[in-house]
N, C-alpha and C positions, 0 to 999 in steps of 0.2 A: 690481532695476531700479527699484520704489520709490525709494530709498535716495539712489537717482543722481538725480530725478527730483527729488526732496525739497530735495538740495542745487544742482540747478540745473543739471546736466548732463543731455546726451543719455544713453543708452546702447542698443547695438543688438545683439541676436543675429546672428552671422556666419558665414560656415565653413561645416564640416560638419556642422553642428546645422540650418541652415537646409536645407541641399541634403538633407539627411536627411528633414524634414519634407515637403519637395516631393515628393521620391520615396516616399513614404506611410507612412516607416519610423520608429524613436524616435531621437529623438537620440543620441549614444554620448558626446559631450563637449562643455562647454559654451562656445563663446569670443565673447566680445564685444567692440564698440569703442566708442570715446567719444569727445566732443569733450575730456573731463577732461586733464590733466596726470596722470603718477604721483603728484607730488605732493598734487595734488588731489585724485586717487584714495583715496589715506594717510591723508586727514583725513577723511575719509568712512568708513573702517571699521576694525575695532580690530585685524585679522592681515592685513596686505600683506605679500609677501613680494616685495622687488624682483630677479625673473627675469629679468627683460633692461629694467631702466628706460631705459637710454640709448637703447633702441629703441625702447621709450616701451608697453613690456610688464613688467605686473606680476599677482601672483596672490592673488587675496584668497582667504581664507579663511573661509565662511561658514557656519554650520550643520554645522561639519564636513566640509564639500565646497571644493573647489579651484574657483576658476575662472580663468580665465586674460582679462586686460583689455587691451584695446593701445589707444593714440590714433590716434587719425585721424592718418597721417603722410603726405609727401611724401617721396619718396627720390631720394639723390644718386647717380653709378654703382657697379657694381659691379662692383669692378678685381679681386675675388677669384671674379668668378661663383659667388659662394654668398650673401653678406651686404651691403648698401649701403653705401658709404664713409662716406653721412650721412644722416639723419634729419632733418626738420622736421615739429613739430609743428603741426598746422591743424587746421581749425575744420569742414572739409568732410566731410563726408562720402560725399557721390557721388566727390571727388576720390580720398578714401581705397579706393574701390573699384573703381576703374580701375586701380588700380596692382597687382592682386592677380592669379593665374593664368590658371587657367580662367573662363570665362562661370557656370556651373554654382555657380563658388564666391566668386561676385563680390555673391549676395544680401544682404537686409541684414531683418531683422525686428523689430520694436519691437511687441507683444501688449498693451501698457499705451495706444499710441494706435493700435492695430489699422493698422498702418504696415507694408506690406510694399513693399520697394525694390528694384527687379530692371533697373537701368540699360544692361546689357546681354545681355537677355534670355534670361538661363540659365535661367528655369524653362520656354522653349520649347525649346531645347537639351535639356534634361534629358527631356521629355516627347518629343521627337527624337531620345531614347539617344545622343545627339553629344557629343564630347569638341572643346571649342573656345576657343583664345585667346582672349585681350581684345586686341584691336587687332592690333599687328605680332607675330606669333608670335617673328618673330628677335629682336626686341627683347626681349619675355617671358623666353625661355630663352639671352637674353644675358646677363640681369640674374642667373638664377641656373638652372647648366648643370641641376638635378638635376629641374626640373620638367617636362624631357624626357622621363624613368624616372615623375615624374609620371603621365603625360599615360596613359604605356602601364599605368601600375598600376590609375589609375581607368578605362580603358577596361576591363582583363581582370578588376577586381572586380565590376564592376557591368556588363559585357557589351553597352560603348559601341561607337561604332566614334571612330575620330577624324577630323575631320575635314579635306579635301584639303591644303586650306594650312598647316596646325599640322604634321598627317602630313612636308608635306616639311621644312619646315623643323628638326624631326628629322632627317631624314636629312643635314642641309645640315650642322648645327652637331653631329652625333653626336660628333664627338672633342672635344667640349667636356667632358666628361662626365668623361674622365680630370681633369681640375683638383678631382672632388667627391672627398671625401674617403669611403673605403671604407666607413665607419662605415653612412652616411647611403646609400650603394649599396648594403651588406647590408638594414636593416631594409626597404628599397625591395624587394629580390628577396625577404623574405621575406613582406611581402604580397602579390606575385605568388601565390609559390607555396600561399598559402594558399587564393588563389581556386579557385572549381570548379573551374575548365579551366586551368591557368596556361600552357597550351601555344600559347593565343593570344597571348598576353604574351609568349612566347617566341621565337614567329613575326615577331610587331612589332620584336622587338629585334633582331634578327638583319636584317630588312630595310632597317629605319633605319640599321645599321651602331653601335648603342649596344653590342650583345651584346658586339662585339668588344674594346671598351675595357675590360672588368672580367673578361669568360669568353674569353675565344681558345682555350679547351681545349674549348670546345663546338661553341663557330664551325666549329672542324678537321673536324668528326664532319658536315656538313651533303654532302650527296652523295658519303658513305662508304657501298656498299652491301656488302649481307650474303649470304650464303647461303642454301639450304635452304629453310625455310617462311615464310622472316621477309619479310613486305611491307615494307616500308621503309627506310630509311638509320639509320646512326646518329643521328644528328640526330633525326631523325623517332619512330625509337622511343622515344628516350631523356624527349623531351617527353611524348608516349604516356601512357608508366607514369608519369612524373610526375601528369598528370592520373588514373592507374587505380589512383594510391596512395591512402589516407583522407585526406584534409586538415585532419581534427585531429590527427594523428601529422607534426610536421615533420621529424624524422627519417627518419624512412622518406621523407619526399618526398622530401628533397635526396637521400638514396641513389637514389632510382628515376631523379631526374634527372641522378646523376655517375656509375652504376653501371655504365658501358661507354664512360665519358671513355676509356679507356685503350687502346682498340680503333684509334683510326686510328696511333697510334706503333708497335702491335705488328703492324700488317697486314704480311702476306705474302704474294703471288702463287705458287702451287708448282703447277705441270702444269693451268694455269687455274683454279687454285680459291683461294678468299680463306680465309684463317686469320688469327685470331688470337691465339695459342697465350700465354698466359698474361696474358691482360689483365687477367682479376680481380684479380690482383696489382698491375700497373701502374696499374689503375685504384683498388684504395684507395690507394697512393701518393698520385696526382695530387689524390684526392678531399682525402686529409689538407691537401696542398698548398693545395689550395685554396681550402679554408674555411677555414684559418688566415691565409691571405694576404687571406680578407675580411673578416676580424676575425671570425671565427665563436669560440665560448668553445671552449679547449683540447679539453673534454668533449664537444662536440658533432662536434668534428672529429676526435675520435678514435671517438666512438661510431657515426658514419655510414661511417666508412674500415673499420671493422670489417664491418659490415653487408655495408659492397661485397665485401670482401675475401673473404665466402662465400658470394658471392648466387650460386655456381654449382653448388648439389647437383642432384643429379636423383632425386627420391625414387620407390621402385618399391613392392607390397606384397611383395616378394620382401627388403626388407631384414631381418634378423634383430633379434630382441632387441638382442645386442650391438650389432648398426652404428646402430641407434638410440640406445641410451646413449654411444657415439663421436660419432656426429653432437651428442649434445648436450654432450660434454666438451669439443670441439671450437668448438664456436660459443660456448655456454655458457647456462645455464639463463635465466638474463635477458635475451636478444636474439633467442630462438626465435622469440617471437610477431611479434617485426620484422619478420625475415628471412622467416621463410613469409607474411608479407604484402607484402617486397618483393618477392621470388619469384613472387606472383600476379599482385604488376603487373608485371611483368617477363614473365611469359606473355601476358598481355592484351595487350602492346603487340609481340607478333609481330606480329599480321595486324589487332588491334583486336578481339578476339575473346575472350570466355570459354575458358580452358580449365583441366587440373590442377586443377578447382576441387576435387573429392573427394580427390583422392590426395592433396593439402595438407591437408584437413582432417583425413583420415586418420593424414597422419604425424603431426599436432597433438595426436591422441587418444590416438596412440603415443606422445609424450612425456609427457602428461600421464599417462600408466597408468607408466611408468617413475619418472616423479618423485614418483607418490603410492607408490611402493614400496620409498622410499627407498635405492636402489640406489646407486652411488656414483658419480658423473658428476665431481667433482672432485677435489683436493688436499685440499681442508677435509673431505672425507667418509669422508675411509683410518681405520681404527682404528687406523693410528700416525700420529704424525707425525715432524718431523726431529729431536727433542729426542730419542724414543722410540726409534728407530734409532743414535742417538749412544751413548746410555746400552746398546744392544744389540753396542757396541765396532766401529761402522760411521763412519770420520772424518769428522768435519765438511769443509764446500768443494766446488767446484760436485760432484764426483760424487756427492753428497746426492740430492741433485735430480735429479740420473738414474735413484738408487734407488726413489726417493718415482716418477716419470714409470713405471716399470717397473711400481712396484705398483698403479698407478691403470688401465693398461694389463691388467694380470692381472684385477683384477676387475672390469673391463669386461665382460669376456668372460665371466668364471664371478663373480658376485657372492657365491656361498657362503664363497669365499677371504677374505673383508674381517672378519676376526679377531685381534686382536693377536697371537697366539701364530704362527699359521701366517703372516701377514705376516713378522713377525720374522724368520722361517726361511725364506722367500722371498725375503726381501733380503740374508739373509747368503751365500745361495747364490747368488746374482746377483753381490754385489759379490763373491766368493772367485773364482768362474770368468768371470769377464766383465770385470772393472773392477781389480782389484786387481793394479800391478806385481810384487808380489813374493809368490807364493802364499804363504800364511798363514792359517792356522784362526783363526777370530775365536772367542776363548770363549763358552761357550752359558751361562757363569754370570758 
């Protein structure tokens, strides 16, 4: 800010750095504006890195830290509801703050001439927990549909409400929403769901009519009701455990929040009673489906479909050694700790209520005594493998892999069996009587 100052420009703290300070918190990043050109800006310091110059944003590099610079601009419409057609550079800067979203993020700070700028009144708003346009809300989220999904993310991070007229005009312009590009709708839904509660977020979106343009596979679930102990609808649960998941684990949330997508396709009405007889299955389906179609990483939509795909054990202390080592071959040693954390929130959002909380820890204790005893829970754990069975005169080609499925099966059950020798002789007997078209002694030398 020297620097600017030095060579004869303004320069102001903006954003979230300012709204942060008002709300008593530390800054998280730092953006500012200027009356400078980029140009102007370039000659002022030795690493500009031009990040969107034509918008009249660039990012200098200082001290080894990034900041990001934008000019004071005026803008043209915007026919893509994302970006302005055009840019003019001006010299204002109350003008440049009128043009920006919320009240909250319209301040402006300068600590070099103890100048603090709040033209419409977002540090009362802010100390009001109100979430509030600048001027005509329709117009705001005409210019760009995504500050809709905005409005409702800083409401459910910071536990604003919003307020009437911004509120409807959400709901007015909701299918504008579809024009954003999924990218920019994903990282939106996943600072929802990072917030404490994202089930208020959730609520919002669903009321406004935004849910429906990116989730319709949630919307379905909204006065789907349930059976037996469960207080609530799908809808309702599925938010629930979203909020009764950790919210440093995003995996686990987005499972707790798609974990029973798959319930209203598979309902069935039989002698008055509701079922839904294989939905865990439909719903990792839908789940994969769905975080791939909102640009989620390949990995994460497969690692959360898994999740779902066996969020429905029911653990008893009556299970055995073995159905403990199955359970964990089953799932697999890396997703145990998920899964019995999605499983808890997945209790909690029956009635909103603790429950299973021991017998999950339980089974927890139970795997971990299994996997400190090296027992054999996989493929990679057998003392043969498919080289070792070939060389034992067992053919290569999928019935491999039914030998190898057989023997991991075997020492499930009796772990003392997992010895090369008796393996051997365990798969040669398997494939001779079970697998082998034309019987045939495989030699033992």
């Amino acid at each position: 800010m020297t620097r600017f100052r030095q060579s004869g420009y303004e320069l102001f703290l903006v954003g979230g750095a300012v709204r942060n300070l008002v709300l008593g918190g530390e800054p998280v990043d730092f953006d500012f504006a200027t009356n400078a050109t980029p140009d102007q800006v370039a000659l002022a310091f030795r690493r500009v890195i031009p990040t969107g110059a034509k918008h009249g944003t660039v990012t200098i590099v200082h001290d080894s830290t990034h900041y990001e610079v934008t000019t004071y601009r005026a803008e043209g419409p915007y026919t893509d509801s994302r970006r302005p057609d055009r840019v003019e550079f001006i010299s204002d800067i109350f003008a440049d703050l009128a043009r920006r979203d919320f009240t909250m993020n319209s301040m402006a700070l300068d600590p070099l001439a103890d100048r603090f700028l709040d033209p419409h009144n977002g540090e009362a708003d802010i100390h009001n927990r109100l979430i509030r346009a600048i001027g005509d809300p329709h117009e705001r989220f005409s210019e760009d549909a995504l500050r809709m999904l905005r409005a409702i993310r800083f409401a459910t991070q910071l536990e604003f409400v919003i307020d009437a007229p911004t509120f409807a005009a959400i709901g007015a312009l909701s299918a504008r929403l579809a024009s954003v590009s999924l990218e920019r709708i994903r990282d939106e839904l996943t600072r929802i769901l990072a917030s404490r509660t994202p089930s208020q977020g959730f609520r919002m979106m669903a009321e406004t009519g935004l849910l429906a343009t990116f989730l319709p596979e949630l919307v379905a679930a909204i006065g789907v009701e349930q059976r037996g102990r469960h207080h609530f609808d799908v809808f309702e649960h599925s938010i629930i455990a979203a909020d009764a998941a950790r919210r440093d684990n995003p995996d686990v949330r987005l499972a707790a929040l798609l974990h029973d997508i798959g319930k209203p396709p598979t309902l069935e009405i039989r002698d008055g009673e509701r079922t839904f007889h294989g939905h865990d299955g439909e719903s990792a389906r839908m789940t994969d489906a769905i975080l791939r179609r909102l640009k989620y990483p390949n990995a994460v939509a497969s690692r959360v479909a898994h999740l779902v795909r066996h969020h429905m054990f029911h653990y008893t202390d009556e299970w055995t050694d073995a159905a403990v080592r199955r359970f964990i071959a089953r799932v697999g040693k890396e997703s145990i700790a998920d899964l019995i954390e999605l499983r808890r929130a997945d209790t909690y959002a029956v009635a909103a209520a603790r429950g299973h909380e021991q017998s999950l820890a339980a089974l927890l204790q139970r795997v971990a005594d299994q996997l400190s005893s090296d027992h054999a829970v996989s493929l990679k754990d057998l003392a043969v493998n498919g080289r070792t069975l070939i060389e034992a005169g067992i053919p290569k080609g999928p019935l491999l892999g039914v030998v190898l499925e057989h023997l991991l099966e075997t020492v499930i059950d009796d772990p003392s069996l997992n010895t090369p020798d008796t393996l051997v002789g365990i798969a040669r007997r398997f494939y001779e009587s079970r697998l082998a078209t034309t019987p045939a002694r495989i030699p033992t030398e």
